[in-house]
N, C-alpha and C positions, 0 to 999 in steps of 0.2 A: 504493500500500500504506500503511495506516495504522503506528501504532509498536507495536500491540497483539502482531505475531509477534514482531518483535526484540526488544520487553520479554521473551517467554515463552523465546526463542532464547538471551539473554544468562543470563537464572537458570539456566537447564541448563546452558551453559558454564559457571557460576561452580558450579555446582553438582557437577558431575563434577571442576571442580578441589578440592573439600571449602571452599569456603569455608561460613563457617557462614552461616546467615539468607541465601541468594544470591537469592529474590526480591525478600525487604527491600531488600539491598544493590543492584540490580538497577533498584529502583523509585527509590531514591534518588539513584543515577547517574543514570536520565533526568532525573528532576525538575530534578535540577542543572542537565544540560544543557539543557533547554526553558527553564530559568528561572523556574521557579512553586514553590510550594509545594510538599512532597512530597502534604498530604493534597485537592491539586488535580488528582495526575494523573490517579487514574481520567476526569475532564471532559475529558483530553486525548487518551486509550492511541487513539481512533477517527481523530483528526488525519490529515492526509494527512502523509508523512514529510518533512523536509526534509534535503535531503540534504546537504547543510554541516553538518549538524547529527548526522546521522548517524554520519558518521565522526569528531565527536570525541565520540558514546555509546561507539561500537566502540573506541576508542583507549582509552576511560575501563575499562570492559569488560574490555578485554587486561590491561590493569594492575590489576582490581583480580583476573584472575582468573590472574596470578601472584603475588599475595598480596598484595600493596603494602596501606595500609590505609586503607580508604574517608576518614578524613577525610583525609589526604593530597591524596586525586583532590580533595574536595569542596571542601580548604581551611578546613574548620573543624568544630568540634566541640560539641555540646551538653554544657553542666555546671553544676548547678546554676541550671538555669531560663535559661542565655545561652548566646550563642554565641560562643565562644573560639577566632580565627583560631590554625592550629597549621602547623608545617612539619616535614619529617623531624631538625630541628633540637631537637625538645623532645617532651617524654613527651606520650602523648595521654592527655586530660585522662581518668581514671576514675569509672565510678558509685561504686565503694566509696569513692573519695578524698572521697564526698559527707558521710559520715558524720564526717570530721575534721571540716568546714565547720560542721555542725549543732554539735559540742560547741563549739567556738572561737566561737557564737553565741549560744549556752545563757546565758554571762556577759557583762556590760558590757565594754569597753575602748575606749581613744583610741588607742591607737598600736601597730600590729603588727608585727613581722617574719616574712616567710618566707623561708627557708632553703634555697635551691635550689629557686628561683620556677619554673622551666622559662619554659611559656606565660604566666605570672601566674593562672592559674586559679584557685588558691585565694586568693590576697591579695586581687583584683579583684572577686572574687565576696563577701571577708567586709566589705570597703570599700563596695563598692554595696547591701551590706543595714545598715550603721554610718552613714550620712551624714553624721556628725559625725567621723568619724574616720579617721586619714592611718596610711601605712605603709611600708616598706618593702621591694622585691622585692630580695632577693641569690640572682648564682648566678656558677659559675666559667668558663662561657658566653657572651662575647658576641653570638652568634646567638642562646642561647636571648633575652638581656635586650632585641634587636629585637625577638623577637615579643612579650615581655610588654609593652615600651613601645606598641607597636602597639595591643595590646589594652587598654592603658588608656588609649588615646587614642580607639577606638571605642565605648570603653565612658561617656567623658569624667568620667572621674578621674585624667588627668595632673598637677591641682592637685593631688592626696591622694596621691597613688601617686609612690616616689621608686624607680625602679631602678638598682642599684652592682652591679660588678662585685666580688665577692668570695669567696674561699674558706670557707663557710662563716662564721664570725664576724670570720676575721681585721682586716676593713678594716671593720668595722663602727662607728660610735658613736653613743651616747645608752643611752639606757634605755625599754622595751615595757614595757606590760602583758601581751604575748602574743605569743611564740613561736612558728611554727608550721612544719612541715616534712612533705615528702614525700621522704626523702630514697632514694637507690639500694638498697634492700636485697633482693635475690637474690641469692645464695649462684652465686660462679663457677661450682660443680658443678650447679646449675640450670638453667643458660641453655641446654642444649642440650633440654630440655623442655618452652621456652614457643612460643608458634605463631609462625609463620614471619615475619607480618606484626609482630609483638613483637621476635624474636629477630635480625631478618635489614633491618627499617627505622625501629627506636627508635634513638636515641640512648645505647649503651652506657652512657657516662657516667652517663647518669640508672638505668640501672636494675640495675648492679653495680657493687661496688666491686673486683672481682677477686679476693677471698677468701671472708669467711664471712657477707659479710653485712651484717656489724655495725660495721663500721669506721664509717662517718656515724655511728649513733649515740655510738660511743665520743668522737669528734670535737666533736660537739655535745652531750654534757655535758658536756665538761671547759672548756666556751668560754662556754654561754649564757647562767650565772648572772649574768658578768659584764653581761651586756646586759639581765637580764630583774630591775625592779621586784622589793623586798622582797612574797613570797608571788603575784609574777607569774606568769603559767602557759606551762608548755610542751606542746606535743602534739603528738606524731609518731608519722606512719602506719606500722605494721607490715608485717611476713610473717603468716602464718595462724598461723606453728608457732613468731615468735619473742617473744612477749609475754614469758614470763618471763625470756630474758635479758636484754631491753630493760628490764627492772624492778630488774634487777641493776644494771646497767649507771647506772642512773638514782641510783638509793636509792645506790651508791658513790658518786658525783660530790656526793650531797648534797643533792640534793631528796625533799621530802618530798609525804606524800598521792598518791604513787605507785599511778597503777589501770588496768587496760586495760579499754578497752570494746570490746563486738563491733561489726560493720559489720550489714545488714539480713539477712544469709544465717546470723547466728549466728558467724560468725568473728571470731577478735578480729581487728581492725585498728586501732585507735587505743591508744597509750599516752600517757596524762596526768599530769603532774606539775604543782607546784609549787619555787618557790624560796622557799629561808630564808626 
């Protein structure tokens, strides 16, 4: 038997369990497991099956079609044109997180921080398109700061890329021209409405703070003047619906040129500031 039924066998399992995309998902689990490319399988789906190999598609299959999240099985995640090794240890890395990347690109800088790095995704990604410039990953994590080290060693920018253990700013020193953060914000009363593979195998840490929301940003205003260059910039990702307290929150601490910008769906996701 070739792999063509139990490709079509697996989407319907994954498909009756509501994952979304389960033949995407479905195509992408073999691919894994044969070892190719995903846009190589069709040259494959005719193969005679091998059976060693089968049952760790089906193993892969059962987990993702109890909701686990596909980059988990796969071990890594597309962002930003790479691939960022992830573990149940750190946020998977987001399309909309792409749009912080593009503004923190927009201007010049030498030297960045972010602010609850997770995987390093975003640092590593604004580091490998800056080639001139070093930075920073902080988070309060030391499993997430293996997987960033990791990925900046795949990426080979462990020269430029320094990761610390820190609470936000607390253990921080020097001075950035740039700021940047993903930080937790969904609202406790939220969490029981995001999907099961979000709600049930992220990393809490990163994606509430157990209140409203907003406590990381409260946090890192009142800390990152300190670190951030006269009129240096900050930028941190939002909720859809909290731009304008995050502008409040901002403009209090005392930065100025305070803006939100949408993500590609029209949502805002990014607020930007500057420092005195």
């Amino acid at each position: 038997m070739s792999w063509r039924p139990h490709l079509r066998a697996a989407a319907g399992r994954m498909a009756d369990a509501s994952v979304p995309d389960a033949m995407r998902d479905a195509r992408l689990l073999l691919a894994h497991v044969l070892g190719i490319a995903p846009d190589r399988l069709t040259l494959h789906l005719d193969d005679p099956v091998r059976p060693d190999l089968l049952g760790g598609f089906e193993r892969l299959v059962a987990a993702r079609t109890a909701r686990r999240p596909l980059s988990h099985l796969t071990g890594q995640r597309l962002f930003w044109g790479r691939a960022f090794h992830v573990t149940p240890d750190v946020l998977d890395p987001r399309p909309e997180t792409e749009t912080l990347v593009a503004l923190a690109l927009a201007e010049p800088f030498a030297r960045v921080l972010d602010l609850g790095t997770g995987s390093g995704a975003i640092l590593l990604s604004l580091l490998a398109d800056r080639p001139g410039a070093t930075g920073v990953g902080a988070d309060v994590s030391p499993a997430a700061l293996a997987v960033a080290q990791h990925n900046a060693q795949s990426l080979g920018l462990l020269d430029r890329a320094r990761m610390v253990l820190s609470d936000w700013c607390a253990d921080i020193t020097g001075q950035f021209d740039l700021i940047v953060s993903n930080p937790p914000y969904i609202a406790l009363s939220e969490m029981p409405s995001l999907s099961p593979e979000v709600r049930e195998h992220e990393p809490h840490l990163a994606l509430t703070d157990g209140g409203d929301g907003l406590r990381a940003y409260r946090d890192i205003a009142s800390q990152a003047c300190a670190n951030l260059r006269p009129e240096g910039r900050l930028l941190v990702e939002i909720g859809a619906t909290q731009g304008a307290d995050v502008v409040k929150i901002l403009v209090a601490a005392g930065f100025v040129g305070v803006a939100i910008h949408p993500d590609l769906d029209g949502r805002d996701r990014v607020v930007a500031a500057r420092a005195p």
